[in-house]
N, C-alpha and C positions, 0 to 999 in steps of 0.2 A: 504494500500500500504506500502508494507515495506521500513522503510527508509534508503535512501542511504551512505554507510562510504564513508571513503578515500581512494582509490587507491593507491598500492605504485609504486614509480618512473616505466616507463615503461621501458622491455628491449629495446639494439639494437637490429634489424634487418637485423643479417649479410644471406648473402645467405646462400643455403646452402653447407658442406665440400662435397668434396668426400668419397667416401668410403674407400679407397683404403684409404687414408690421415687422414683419421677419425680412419681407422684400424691400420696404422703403429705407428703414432702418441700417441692413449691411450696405444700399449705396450709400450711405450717409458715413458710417464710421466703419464699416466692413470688420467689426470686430463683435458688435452686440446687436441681439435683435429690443426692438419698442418695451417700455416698460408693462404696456398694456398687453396681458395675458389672460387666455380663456382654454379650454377645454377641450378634450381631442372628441364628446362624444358628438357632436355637429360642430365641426370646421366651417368660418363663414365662407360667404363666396367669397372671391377674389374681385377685387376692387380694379378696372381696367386701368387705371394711373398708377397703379402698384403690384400689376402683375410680373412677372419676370419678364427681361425682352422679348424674349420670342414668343411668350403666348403674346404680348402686345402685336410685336407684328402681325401675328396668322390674325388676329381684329379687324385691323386696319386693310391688309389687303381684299377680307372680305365683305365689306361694307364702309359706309361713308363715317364708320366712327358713333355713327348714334345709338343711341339707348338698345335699340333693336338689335342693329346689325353685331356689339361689342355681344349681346348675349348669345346669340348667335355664334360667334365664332367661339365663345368660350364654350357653348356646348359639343359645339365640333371637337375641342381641344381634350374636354373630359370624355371623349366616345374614344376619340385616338390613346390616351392612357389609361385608360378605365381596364384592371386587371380582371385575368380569365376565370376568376373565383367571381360568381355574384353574390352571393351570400356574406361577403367581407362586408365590412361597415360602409360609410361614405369616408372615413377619416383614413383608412388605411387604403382606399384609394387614392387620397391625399396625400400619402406616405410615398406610391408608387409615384405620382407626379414628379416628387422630387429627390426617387432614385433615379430614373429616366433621366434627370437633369444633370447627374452627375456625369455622364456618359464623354467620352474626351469629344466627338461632336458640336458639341455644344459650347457655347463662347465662356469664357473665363470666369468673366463676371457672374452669370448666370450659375457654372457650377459653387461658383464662391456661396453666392445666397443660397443654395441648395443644400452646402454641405452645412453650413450655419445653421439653417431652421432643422435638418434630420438633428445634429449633435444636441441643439435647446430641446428637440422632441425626447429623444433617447434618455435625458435626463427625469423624464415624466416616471419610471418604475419598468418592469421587467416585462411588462405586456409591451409598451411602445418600446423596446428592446426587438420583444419576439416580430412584433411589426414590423420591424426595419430588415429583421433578418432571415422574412420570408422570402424575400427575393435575393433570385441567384446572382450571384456575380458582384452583388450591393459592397462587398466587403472590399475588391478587388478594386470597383471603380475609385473607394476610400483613399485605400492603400495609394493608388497613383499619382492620387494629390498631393502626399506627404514630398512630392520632388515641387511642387508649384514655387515659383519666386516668392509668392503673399505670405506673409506672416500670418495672416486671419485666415487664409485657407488650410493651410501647413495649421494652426491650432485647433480651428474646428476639427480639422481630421483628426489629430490626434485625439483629441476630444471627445469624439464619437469612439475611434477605438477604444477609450480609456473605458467610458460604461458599457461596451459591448463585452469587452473584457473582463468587467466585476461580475459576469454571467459564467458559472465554471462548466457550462455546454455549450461556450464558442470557442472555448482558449484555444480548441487545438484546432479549430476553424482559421482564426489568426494567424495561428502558427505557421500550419500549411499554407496561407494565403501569403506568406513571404513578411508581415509584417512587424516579426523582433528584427530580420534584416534592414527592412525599410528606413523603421526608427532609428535603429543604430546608425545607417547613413546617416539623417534627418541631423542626428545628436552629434556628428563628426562635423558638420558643416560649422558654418563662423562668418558674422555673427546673428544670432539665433535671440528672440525675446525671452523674456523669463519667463511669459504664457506658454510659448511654445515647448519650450525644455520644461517645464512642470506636468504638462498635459502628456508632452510625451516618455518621460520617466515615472507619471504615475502606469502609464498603459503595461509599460514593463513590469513594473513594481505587480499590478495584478498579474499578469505572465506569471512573472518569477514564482507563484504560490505553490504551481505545477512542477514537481520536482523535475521530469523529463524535458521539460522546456530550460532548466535554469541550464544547461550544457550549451545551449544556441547562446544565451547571454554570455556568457565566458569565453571570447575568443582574445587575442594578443592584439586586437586594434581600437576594439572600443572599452575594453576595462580599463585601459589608462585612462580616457573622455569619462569616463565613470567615478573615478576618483578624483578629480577633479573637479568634480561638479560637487565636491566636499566643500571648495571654496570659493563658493559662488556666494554673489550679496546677498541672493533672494533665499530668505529662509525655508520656503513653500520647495525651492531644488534642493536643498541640500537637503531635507527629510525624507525627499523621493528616494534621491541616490542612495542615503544608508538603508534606507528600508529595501531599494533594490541589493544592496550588501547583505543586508541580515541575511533576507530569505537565501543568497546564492550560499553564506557560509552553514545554511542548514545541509547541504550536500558536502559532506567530508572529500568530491573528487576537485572540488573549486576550490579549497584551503590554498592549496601551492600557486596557485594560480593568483588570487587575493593577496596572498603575503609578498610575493615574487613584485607585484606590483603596490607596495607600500601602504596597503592598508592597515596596518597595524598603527606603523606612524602619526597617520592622519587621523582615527579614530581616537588613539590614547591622546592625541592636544585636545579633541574635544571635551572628554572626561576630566582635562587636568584644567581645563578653564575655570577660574574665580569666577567670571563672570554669567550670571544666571543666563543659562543657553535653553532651544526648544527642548520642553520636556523630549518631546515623540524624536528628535534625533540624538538627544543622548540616551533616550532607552534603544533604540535602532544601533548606537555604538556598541552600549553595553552587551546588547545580544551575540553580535558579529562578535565580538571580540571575546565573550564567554566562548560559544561554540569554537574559535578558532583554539582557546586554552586545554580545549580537551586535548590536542597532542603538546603532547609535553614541550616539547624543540619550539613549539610556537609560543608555549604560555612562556617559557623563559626567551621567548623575544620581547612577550609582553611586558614583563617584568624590569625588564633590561630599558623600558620607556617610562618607568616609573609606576606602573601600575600593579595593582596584589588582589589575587582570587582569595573571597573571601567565602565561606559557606555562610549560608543564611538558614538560621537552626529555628526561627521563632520567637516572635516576641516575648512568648510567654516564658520561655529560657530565659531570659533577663531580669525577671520579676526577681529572682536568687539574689541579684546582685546588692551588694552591702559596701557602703562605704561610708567610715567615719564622718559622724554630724561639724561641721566647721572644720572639714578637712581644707587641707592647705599646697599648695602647687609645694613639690618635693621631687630631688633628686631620685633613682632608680634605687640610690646606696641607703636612703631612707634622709640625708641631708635635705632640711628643710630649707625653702627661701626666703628672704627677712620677710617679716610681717609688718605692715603701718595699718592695718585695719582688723576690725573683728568681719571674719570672713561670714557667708549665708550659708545657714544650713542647709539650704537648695545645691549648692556648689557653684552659684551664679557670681561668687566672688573670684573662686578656683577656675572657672572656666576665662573670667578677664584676663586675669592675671597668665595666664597660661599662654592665650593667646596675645599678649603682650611681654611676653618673655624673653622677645630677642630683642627688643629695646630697652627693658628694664636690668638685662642679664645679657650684656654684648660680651662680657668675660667668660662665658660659659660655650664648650665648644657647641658647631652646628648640630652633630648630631645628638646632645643631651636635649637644648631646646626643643629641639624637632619631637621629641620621647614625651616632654612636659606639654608641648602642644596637644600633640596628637593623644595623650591620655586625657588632657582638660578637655578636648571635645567630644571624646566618646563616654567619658565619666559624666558627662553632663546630661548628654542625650541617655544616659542609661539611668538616670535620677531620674526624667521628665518623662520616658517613656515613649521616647520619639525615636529609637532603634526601630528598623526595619515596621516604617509605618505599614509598608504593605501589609494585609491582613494574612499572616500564612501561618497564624496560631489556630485557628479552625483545623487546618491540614499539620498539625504536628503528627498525629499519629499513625499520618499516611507513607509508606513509604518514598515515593516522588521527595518530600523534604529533604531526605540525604543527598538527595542529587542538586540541590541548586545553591548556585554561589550567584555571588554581586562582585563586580570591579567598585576596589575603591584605589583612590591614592595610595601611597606607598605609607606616607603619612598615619593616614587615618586607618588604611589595613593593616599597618604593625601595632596602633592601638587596639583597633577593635580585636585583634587573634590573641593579644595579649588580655583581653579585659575577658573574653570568652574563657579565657585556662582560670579564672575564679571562679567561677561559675559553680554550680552543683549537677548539671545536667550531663553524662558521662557521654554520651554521644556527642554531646557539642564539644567537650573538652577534647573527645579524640578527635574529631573534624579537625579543630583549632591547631592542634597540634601536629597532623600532616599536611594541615596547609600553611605551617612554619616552616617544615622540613622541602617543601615544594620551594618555597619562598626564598630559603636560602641560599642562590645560588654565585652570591659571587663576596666578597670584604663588606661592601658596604651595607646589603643588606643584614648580613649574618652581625656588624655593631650596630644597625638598626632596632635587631631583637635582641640585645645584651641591652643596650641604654632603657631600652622601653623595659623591661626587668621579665624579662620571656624566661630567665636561665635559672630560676630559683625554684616557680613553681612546674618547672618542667622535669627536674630532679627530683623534688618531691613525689612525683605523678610516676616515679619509677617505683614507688612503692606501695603504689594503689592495687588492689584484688583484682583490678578486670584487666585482664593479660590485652586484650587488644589498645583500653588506653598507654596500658603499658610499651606496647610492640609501638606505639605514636609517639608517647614520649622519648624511645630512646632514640628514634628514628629521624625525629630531630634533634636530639642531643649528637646524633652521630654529623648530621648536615653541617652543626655548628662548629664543632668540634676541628672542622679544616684549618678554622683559623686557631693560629699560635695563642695569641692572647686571651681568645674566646675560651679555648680549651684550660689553660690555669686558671679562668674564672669558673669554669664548668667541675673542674678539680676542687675548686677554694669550697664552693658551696654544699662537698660532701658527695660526691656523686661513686665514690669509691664504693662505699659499704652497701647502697643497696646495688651496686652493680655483681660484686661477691654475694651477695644475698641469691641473685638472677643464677648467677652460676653456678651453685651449689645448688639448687634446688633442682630436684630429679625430675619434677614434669617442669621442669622450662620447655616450653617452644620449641621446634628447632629454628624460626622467624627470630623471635625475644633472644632465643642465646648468639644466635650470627651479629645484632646489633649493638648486644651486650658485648660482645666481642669485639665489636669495632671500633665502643667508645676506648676502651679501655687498650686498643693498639693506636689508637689518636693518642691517648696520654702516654703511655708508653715508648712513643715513638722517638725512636735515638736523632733521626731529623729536627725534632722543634727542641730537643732538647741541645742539639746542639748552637743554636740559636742562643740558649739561655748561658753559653762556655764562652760568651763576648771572641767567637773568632776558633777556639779550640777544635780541633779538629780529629776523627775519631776516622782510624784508617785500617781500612778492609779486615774489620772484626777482633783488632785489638782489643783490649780490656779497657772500657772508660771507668771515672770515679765516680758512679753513678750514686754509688753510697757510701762515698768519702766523710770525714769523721770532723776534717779540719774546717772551720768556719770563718764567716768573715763577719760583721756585721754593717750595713750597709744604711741609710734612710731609718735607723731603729728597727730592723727587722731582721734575724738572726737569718742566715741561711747559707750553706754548702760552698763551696767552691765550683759546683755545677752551677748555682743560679736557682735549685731547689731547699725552700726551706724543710727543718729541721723536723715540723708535721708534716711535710707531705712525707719526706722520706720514708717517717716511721708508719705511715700507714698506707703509703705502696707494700710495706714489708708486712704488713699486720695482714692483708686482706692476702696472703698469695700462701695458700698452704699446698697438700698431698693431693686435695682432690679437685684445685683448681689446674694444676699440673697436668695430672691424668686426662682431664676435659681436655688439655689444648693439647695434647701429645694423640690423644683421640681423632682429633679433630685433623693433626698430619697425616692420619695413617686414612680416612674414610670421607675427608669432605674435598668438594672442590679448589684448585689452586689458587680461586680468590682469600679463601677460607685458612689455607694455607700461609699464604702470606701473612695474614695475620696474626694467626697461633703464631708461628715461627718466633717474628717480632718481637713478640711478647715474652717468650720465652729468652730471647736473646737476651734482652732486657733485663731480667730478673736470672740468669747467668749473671750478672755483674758481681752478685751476693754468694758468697761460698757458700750460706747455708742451702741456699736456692740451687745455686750448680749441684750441690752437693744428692738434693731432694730429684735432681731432674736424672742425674747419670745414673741413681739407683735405681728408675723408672725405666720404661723401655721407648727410652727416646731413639734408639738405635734403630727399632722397627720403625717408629716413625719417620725418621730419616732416609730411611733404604727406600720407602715407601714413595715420599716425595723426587727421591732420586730416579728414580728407576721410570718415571714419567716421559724422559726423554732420552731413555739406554731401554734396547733391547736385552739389555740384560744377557748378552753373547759375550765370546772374549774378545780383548781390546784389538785385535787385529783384524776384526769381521764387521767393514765398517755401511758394508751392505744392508745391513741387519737393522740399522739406525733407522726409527719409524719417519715417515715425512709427514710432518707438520703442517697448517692452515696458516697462515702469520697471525691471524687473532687466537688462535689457540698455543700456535709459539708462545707469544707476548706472556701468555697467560702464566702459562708453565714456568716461561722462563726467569719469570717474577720469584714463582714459587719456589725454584731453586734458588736465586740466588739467596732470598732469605733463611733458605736450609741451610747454604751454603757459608753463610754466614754463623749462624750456629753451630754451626760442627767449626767452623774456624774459633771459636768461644769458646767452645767445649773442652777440646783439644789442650786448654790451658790447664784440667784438672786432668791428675795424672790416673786417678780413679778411671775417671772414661774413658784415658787411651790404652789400658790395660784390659778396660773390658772390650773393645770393638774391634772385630775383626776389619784390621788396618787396611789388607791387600784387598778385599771387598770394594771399601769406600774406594780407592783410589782408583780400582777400576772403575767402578760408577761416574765417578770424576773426568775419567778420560775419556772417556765414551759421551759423556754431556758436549765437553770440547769439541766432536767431531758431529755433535748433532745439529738441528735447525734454530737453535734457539737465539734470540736478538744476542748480539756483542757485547753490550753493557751486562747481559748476566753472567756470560762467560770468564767479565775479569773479576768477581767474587767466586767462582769456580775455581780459575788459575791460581789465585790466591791460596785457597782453601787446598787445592793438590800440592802445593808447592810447601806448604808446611805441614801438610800429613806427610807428605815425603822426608821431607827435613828429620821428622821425631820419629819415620819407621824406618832409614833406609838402611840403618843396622842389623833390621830382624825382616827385611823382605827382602830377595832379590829381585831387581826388574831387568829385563831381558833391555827395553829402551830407556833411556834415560827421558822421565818424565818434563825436566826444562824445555827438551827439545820439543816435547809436543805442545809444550805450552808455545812454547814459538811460534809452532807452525798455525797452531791453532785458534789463539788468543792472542799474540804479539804482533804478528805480519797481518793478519782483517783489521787492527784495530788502528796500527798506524797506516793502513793504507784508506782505509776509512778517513783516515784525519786529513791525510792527503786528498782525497775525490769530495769531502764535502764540509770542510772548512771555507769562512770567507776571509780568512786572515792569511798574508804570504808568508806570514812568518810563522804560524801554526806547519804548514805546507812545507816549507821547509826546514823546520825541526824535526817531521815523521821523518822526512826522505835521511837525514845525515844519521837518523837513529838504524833506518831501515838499512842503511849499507853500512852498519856496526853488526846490525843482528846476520845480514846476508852474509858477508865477509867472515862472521863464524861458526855459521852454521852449513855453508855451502851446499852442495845439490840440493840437499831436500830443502832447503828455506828459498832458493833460486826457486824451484818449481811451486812454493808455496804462492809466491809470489805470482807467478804466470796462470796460475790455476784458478787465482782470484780476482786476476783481470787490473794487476798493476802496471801495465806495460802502456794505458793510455793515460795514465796518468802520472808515469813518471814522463812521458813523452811531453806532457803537457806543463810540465813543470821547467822542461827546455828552455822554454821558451821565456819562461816569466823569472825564473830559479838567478840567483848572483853569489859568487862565492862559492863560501863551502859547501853551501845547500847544488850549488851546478854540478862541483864536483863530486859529492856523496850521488847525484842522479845518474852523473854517467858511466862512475863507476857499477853502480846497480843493474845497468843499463848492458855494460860491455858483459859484465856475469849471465846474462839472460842473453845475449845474442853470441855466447859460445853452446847453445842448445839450437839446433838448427829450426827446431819445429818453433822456436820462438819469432822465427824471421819475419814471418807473413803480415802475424800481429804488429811488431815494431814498424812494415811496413806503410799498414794500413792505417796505423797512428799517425803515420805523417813526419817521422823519426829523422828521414834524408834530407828534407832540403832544411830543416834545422840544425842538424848536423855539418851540412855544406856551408852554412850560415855561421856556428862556430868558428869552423876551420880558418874562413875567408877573415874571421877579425883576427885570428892570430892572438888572442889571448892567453891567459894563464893557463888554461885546461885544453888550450885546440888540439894538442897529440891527442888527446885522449879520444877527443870526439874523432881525428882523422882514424884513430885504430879499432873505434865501433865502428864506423864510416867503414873498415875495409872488409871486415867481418858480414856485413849486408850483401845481396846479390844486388849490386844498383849496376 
């Protein structure tokens, strides 16, 4: 069933003119017929001084003009268009008169006044509709008009189509008659009246209802003429156009099509106007730009214009709401602001002052102000009872209410989501709360919900009974959590214990525990902590000080030489027992590599603490490990490189992630001698060398190289290895990575740094690091470096260069790089390095 638009406004229903009135009338102003209106069911006669031309002619020719002969010939006139129904009225014989008239035959003028008095008749109701639309071809002769030079012909037609079209058993008559083409022409031309473009974007606007039709409106020449007509002076087009908007973005295949062409833009400055706009096209915005929010990728475009999807739960959800009598505009921290008055218990004090904040409090940054605003005005409207005047408390207990949201400002929707999480109503408080975590998506909005005070009671709400507000709260604590700063206020306000609480409890979720899990690798995470070591740097799985003992004290507040105080320390260490362990060591061995990464993390993390190393090696972190490893090793021996599965690159990426954070942890590990006595050494390091030679992105492989290179180092006593493991680091990890730096660096001096390192590693490692090289498609990019290379960085190239063209199959490639007349180009200056280029130069077949 196709789904229904929005209608626009309906016309009046004046009766209908005379003809006679209709006739004298369009030659006079060719836009409107006589004020004097009468009735379709006896049409008078036609008055011979006001007949249309040509009936006057066929008069005149036959008779002298008198009384007699003018009736006479008008009798003749109604026998010639008198339709083949007798039975029809006299009025809709009247109707046929001046379809006949439309006819292209017929002189200009004449169709003008024709199409004038059908469009004032059609406006009479759905019978003088069905009237017009007896006859064949009526539609056609319409449509033809719409090319006329006259502005009043070009509107009356519209105009007729527009109430033929509020009849939904003609739209597809229309349709087929060519006329959303016509119009779109009509609307592409320049310059057009405002009648004209109203009448003809309302005609659409009906069209549009018909979901099969809105596909003809959507083409790539007139939806730009469409959105533009957003900024037109006449208020009467611009509520057309969005209304023709709404209804096209109720078809999810026209999204891309809308956005592609900047309707987002244009809508969201309507909704952000101060200035009191038509109702009917900012609810026209609001619609268009809800429906566009259901895919995600669009609503964070919306977002990104300043706008926030807000659910709309019910007035009567607001009746809950409580706030202090003579309450007073206050910081998020609970710091109040100076008082010079006794405030109204209404909160009519609180909302002045609020909204005079940034002049009263220019010391206060933008975004507190904005926090103090935006709560004085939704704390006020929630005292008065003026939230969501729409009446949709009748409908709370319908399901339809979980579905609809409002656009509000960024503003007022980080108040209003934040005044919602007070609330008593458990449904609206979870709404509220995913559409925080929606909300979140970039700095500024995520200290939008920290100022506004979103971070206190959404920690709290992790320890509510109903696991799905629960699965919302953490969901956005996870969203917020991105940010550095956000995340140590997310920590300050206790959000550790009931996150432990989540974890330990046997029916958690598996939803509630992956979020749980993620706040808790956000804090955890050795990245923002390093952030807080002013510069210190923590390198490929070294031991940090993560629970170092030595203290500084700084601003009066005790804390670590990491930048964590002296409480959090001790209850990162309070909340991480045996059987929080076991969960994330679980979670290696059986959950996805996103899932993965995480555990890892966390555990890496809490490795810092002996007691904690000590709790994990006794574990079977080992199986976990192997488990994560073995992801991208066929698990064959290291010389069966066949064997290696092939990857998807979004499933590489994934994987690849997941090791290196494994990778990492076994590099941690490793420092406790407990677990390098338990684990079978020559296992891991084959797994190791096997990841090396598989598909996995580059940057995981040098936490892999790392990690083999010191399990080697503390087994190479008690393992023999047939190859020596550096070398396959080389080939594997050393030669991709600086050739990498080389092909896609913008710096020349990145560029030639790989190259002087690359003919260190080539020069010692010989054939097999030469063919490493040639395998991986360094030969156009050392060629490329000819050119641009000075110095040692020329020399390290051409020596790398003469090593790969003592391999004959290399030739083709150096050829086809373009290697000769760069080389001839050397030689010819006679520089510091020209031997070297004339002795690759002899080595070529040139």
């Amino acid at each position: 069933m196709a789904s229904s638009g929005v209608a626009p406004p309906s016309i009046s229903n004046p009766k209908l003119p005379s003809a006679a009135a209709a006739s004298a009338a369009s030659r006079e102003s060719r836009r409107t017929t006589s004020s004097s209106e009468r009735g379709l069911a006896a049409p008078p006669a036609l008055h011979p001084q006001l007949r249309p031309r040509s009936l006057r002619a066929r008069a005149s020719a036959s008779g002298d003009g008198g009384e007699e002969g003018g009736a006479s010939a008008e009798a003749r006139t109604k026998s010639e268009f008198e339709t083949p129904n007798r039975n029809v009225s006299s009025g809709e014989g009247y109707v046929g008169l001046f379809v006949r008239m439309l006819g292209l035959d017929n002189d200009s003028l004449d169709r003008e006044q024709a199409i004038i008095t059908l469009w004032k008749y059609s406006q009479g109701g759905k019978s003088c509709i069905d009237g017009i639309m007896q006859y064949s071809g009526c539609i056609n002769l319409v449509i033809s008009l719409l090319k006329s030079d006259s502005c009043a012909t070009c509107e009356a037609a519209a105009g007729l189509l527009r109430t033929v079209s509020s009849v939904n058993l003609y739209r597809d008559i229309l349709s087929d008659s060519g006329a959303i083409e016509e119009i779109s022409s009509l609307l592409c031309r320049s310059p057009l009246t405002s009648e004209v473009k109203e009448q003809s974007l309302c005609t659409l606007w009906n069209l549009s209802i018909d979901e099969k039709l809105r596909v003809k409106l959507v083409n790539n020449e007139f939806l730009p003429v469409l959105v533009k007509f957003l900024d037109d002076e006449d208020i009467k087009v611009k509520e057309a156009a969005g209304g023709i908007l709404a209804n096209l973005s109720l078809s999810p295949c026209c999204h891309s099509l809308l956005v592609e062409n900047g309707v987002i833009q244009k809508l969201a400055d309507i909704l952000k106007r101060n200035v009191e706009d038509s109702k009917v096209l900012r609810k026209e915005a609001k619609t268009t730009l809800l429906e566009l929010a259901k895919d995600v990728y669009y609503r964070i475009s919306i977002m990104e214009e300043g706008l926030i999807r807000v659910p709309i739960i019910g007035a009567s959800a607001y009746k809950s709401f409580r706030s202090p009598s003579h309450s007073w505009p206050s910081l998020p921290d609970g710091t109040e602001l100076q008082r010079s008055s006794r405030p109204s218990r209404y909160g009519a004090t609180e909302l002045l002052l609020g909204l005079n904040v940034r002049e009263k409090n220019s010391s206060l940054e933008e975004a507190k102000m904005n926090a103090i605003v935006g709560r004085s005005q939704q704390q006020f409207l929630a005292r008065i009872g003026a939230i969501e005047l729409e009446d949709v408390s009748k409908s709370t207990t319908t399901p339809s209410l979980n579905q609809q949201y409002t656009i509000l400002p960024w503003v007022d929707g980080v108040a209003r989501l934040v005044l919602i999480l007070g609330l008593e109503d458990v449904s609206a408080i979870t709404r509220a709360a995913s559409a925080i975590a929606d909300a979140s998506i970039n700095e500024h909005m995520r200290n939008a919900f920290k100022e506004a005070g979103a971070i206190k009671p959404l920690v709290q709400l992790l320890g509510h009974d109903n696991e799905s507000l629960q699965e919302a709260a953490a969901n956005a604590l996870e969203r917020l959590c991105v940010s550095h700063e956000i995340c140590q206020t997310i920590e300050l306000e206790g959000v550790l214990s009931p996150l432990a609480t989540i974890l330990k409890n046997a029916n958690t979720s598996k939803k509630l525990l992956e979020k749980a899990v993620g706040i808790l690798f956000q804090i955890f995470d050795l990245g923002k902590d390093m952030k807080r070591k002013n510069g210190n740097q923590v390198i490929n799985g070294s031991s940090g000080k993560l629970y170092a003992t030595s203290n500084s004290k700084q601003n009066g507040i005790l804390k670590t030489v990491d930048g964590i105080s002296l409480s959090e320390v001790a209850e990162r260490k309070n909340i991480i027992d045996s059987s929080i362990i076991s969960l994330l060591i679980n979670m290696l061995r059986t959950s996805p590599p996103t899932w993965q990464v995480k555990a890892a993390s966390i555990l890496e993390y809490i490795a810092a603490s002996e007691s904690h190393a000590t709790m994990i090696s006794a574990s079977d972190i080992e199986a976990g490990l192997d488990d994560v490893l073995q992801q991208a090793s066929s698990g064959g021996t290291e010389d069966n490189i066949d064997d290696q599965f092939e990857l998807d690159p979004v499933r590489a990426e994934e994987i690849g992630l997941a090791i290196a954070a494994a990778a990492r942890l076994l590099t941690k590990l490793l420092n406790l001698e407990q677990f390098r006595n338990k684990i079978d050494s020559a296992r891991f390091i084959l797994l190791l060398r096997n990841i090396l030679k598989s598909d996995i992105p580059l940057h995981s492989k040098n936490w892999v190289a790392a990690c083999l290179v010191k399990l080697e180092s503390l087994a190479h006593s008690e393992i023999k290895l047939e190859k020596p493991v550096d070398m396959e680091v080389t080939i594997y990890e050393t030669i991709p990575r600086l050739l990498e730096q080389m092909e896609k660096s913008f710096s020349l001096d990145n560029r030639e740094a790989a190259a002087i390192e690359l003919n260190r590693v080539v020069s010692r490692g010989g054939v097999e690091c030469t063919r490493a090289v040639a395998n991986a498609g360094g030969i156009f990019s050392l060629v490329k470096l000819l050119e641009e290379g000075t110095g040692e960085a020329l020399e390290a190239t051409l020596a790398v260069l003469y090593n790969l063209g003592m391999d004959s199959e290399n030739h083709s490639a150096m050829i086809a790089a373009g290697a000769v007349p760069l080389l001839k180009r050397i030689v010819r200056s006679e520089g510091p390095y020209w031997t070297r280029a004339l002795n690759l130069l002899r080595c070529l077949p040139t």
